[in-house]
N, C-alpha and C positions, 0 to 999 in steps of 0.2 A: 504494500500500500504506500504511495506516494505521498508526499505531503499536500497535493492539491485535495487525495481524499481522504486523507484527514481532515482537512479544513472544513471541509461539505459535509463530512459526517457529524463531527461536530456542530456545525451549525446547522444541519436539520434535527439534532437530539433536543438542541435547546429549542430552537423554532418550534418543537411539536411540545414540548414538555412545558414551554409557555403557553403554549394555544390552550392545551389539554388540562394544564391543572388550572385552568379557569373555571373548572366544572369540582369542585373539593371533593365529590365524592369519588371521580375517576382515578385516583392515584396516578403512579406513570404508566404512562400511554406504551400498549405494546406496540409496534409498527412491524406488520409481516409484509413484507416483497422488497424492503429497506435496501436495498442491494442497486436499485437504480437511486442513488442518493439525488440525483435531478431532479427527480422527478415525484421524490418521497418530500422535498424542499416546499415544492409544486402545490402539492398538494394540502401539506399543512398551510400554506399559505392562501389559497382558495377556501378553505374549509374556516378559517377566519376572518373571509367575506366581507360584505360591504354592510353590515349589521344594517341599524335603522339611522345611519347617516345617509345625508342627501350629498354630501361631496362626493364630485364624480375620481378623484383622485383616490393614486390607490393606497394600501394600507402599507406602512413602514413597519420595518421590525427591525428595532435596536436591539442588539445581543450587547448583553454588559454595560451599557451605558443610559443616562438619563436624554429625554428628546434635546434638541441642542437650537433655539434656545428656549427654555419657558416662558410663557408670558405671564408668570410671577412667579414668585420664591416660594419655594416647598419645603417647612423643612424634615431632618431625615434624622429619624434617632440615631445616637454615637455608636459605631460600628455596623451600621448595615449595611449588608451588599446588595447593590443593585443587579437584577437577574438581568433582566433587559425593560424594553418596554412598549407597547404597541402604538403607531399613529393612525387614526383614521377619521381625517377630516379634524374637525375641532373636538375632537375626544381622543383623549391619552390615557393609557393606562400604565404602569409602571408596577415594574413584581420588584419585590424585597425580600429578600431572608434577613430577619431580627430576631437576637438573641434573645427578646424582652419574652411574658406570659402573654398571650391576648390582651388582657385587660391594661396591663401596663404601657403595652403599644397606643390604646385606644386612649389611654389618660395622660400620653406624651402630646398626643397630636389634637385633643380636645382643650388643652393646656394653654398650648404654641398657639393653633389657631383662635383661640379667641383674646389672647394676648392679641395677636397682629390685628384684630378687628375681623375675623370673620364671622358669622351668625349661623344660627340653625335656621332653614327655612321654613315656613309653615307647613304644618302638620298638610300632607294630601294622600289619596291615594285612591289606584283606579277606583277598587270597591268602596273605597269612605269606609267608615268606622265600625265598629266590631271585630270578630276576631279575624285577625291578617293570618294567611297561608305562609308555614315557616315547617320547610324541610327537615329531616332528620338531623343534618348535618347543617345548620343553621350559623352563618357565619357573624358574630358583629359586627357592626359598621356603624360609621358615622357621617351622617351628610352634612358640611358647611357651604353660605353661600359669602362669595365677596361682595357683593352689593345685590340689590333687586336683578339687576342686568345680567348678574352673574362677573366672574366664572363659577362653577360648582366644582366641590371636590369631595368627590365620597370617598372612605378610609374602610377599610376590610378588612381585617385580622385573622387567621384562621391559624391552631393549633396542630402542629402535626408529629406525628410520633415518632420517637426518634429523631428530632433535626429542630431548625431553628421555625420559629413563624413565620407564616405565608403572610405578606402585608401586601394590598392592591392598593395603590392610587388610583383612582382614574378623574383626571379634569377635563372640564367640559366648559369649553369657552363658547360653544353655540349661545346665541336667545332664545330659538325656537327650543323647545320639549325640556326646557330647562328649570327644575326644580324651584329657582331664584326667584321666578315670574311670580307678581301675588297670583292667589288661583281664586278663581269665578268658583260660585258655586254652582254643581251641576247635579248634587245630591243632597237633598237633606238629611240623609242620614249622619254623614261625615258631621254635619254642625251639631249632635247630640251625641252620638257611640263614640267616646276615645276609640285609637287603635290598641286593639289589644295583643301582646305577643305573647307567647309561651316560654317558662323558663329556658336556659341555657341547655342546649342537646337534646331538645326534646319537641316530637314532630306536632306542629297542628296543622288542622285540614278544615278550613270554612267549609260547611255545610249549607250556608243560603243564609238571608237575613231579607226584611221587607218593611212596610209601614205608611204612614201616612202621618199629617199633621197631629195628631195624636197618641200616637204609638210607634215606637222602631222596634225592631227585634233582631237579634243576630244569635246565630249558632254554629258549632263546631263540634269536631272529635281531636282526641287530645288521646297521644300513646305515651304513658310513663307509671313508671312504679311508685310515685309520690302517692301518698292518701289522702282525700278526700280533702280535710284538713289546710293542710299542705297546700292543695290545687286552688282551693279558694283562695286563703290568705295572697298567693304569688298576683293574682289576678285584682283583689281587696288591694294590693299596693298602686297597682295600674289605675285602678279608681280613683283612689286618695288624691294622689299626682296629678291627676285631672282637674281637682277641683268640688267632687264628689263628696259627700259627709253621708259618711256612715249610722245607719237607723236599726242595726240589729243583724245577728248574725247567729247559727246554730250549726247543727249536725248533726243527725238523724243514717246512721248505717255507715249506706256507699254515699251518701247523699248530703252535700255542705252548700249552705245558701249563705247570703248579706242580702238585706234591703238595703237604698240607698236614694236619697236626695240633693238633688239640684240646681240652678239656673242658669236656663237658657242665656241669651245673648239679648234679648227682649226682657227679660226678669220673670220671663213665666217660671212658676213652680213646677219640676217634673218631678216624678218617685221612679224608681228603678229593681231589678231582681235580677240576683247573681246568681244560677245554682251550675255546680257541677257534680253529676250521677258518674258515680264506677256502673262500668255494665258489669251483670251479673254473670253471664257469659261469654264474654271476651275479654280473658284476661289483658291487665294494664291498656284498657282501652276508656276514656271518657268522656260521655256526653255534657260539654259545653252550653251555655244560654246564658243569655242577656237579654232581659227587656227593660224599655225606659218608657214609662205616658206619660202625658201632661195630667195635671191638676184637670179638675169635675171644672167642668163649663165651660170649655176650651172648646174654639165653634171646629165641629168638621169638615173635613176636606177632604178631596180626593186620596188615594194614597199609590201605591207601588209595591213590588213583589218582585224579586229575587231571585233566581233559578237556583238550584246548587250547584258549585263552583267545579 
């Protein structure tokens, strides 16, 4: 073997092992037919596509190096290495190995950027409020915005066994589809259900949610060996943070509820109901729900209804 293929082999192991471990659950990527190193390059390069960018220019892949030059300062916990990093169009994304725990990483760069002046953007999200779809393998992240105009930068940490942490930058200097923009409302649910997520490692799955001016509701299945207990209180925290005041709370089996009260953005009074049911037949399996009404006399209105997700 030469050292031209050397150099190609190389550089399509990293090319794929960047493409590929964008996905945490795929570990590294096997590649069978690698033996045409051109065309193995090729390929992991097309299969990293032209996402949902409108730039007709194509995607860059930096091996080892940060994009050259930023259009602001990022900064990089002491000792990281940069893997490489991807360009396509006005979104960058950047891989790290850091020696830090997840949380550590996330509380370096939640630190620095709001020292420098960056903000959290308002709460959005395609579904609006209740319980948000979080894989088993659920990575943290943090979203900051530099101004309403943007740029955006979301931070992603992910733990890996044996080795240092996976860290993503990705910024996004677009205006269009950009986090930063205030958002319209397009759902009244989103303006009463906080989003809700599930503890750390542990998968949920929205089941549908619906409502009208008088009522929202959201529900889910939740996989973990936590008790009942347990399942409430993590969710009870998500409330509180919201703004939410607590009217009672028990535990009856598989079975743990909170009531819970609020107001609107208008000063209406709503009351609310937390329960989460262990199924009695699927082991470490739990059904989720959330509802919020308004106060008695609250004129109605049309509503909406939700598919399962």
């Amino acid at each position: 073997m030469d050292d031209a293929d050397v150099r190609t082999r190389g550089a399509c192991g990293k090319a794929a092992s960047m493409y590929y471990s964008g996905n945490i659950s795929s570990g590294s990527p096997i590649i069978e037919g690698a033996d045409d190193q051109e065309a193995t390059l090729a390929l992991a390069l097309r299969l990293m596509g032209r996402g949902f960018s409108d730039d007709e220019s194509p995607t860059r892949l930096l091996v080892g190096r940060l994009p050259d030059p930023l259009p602001v300062a990022l900064p990089l916990p002491n000792g990281a290495r940069v893997v490489g990093s991807q360009v396509l169009g006005a979104v960058a994304t950047i891989v790290l190995d850091v020696d830090l725990p997840e949380a550590q990483v996330l509380a370096f760069y939640r630190d620095r950027l709001e020292a420098d002046g960056w903000t959290v953007p308002e709460q959005a999200g395609m579904h609006g409020g209740g319980f948000a779809f979080a894989p088993l393998r659920f990575a943290p992240a943090l979203t900051y915005c530099r101004s309403t105009r943007g740029p955006s930068l979301s931070v992603q940490a992910t733990a890996v066994a044996g080795g240092p942490t996976d860290v993503r930058l990705t910024l996004n200097t677009a205006a269009r589809h950009s986090p930063c923009a205030p958002h319209q409302r397009h759902g009244v649910m989103r303006d009463f259900l906080p989003v809700l997520t599930p503890p750390a490692g542990v998968r949920q799955t929205p089941e549908g949610g619906g409502g009208g001016s008088n009522g929202y509701h959201s529900n889910a299945t939740l996989r973990t060996d936590l008790d009942p207990a347990a399942v409430a209180a993590h969710y009870a925290g998500q409330l509180r943070a919201a703004g939410w005041a607590s009217r009672g709370e028990g535990q009856d089996g598989a079975v743990a509820w909170s009531t819970w009260a609020f107001r609107d953005e208008d000063g209406e009074e709503w009351t609310s109901l937390l329960f989460a049911l262990r199924q009695p037949e699927v082991v470490g399996e739990y059904v989720l729900y959330l509802r919020a009404d308004a106060s008695a006399g609250a004129a109605a209105s049309g509503g909406w209804t939700s598919s399962t997700f």
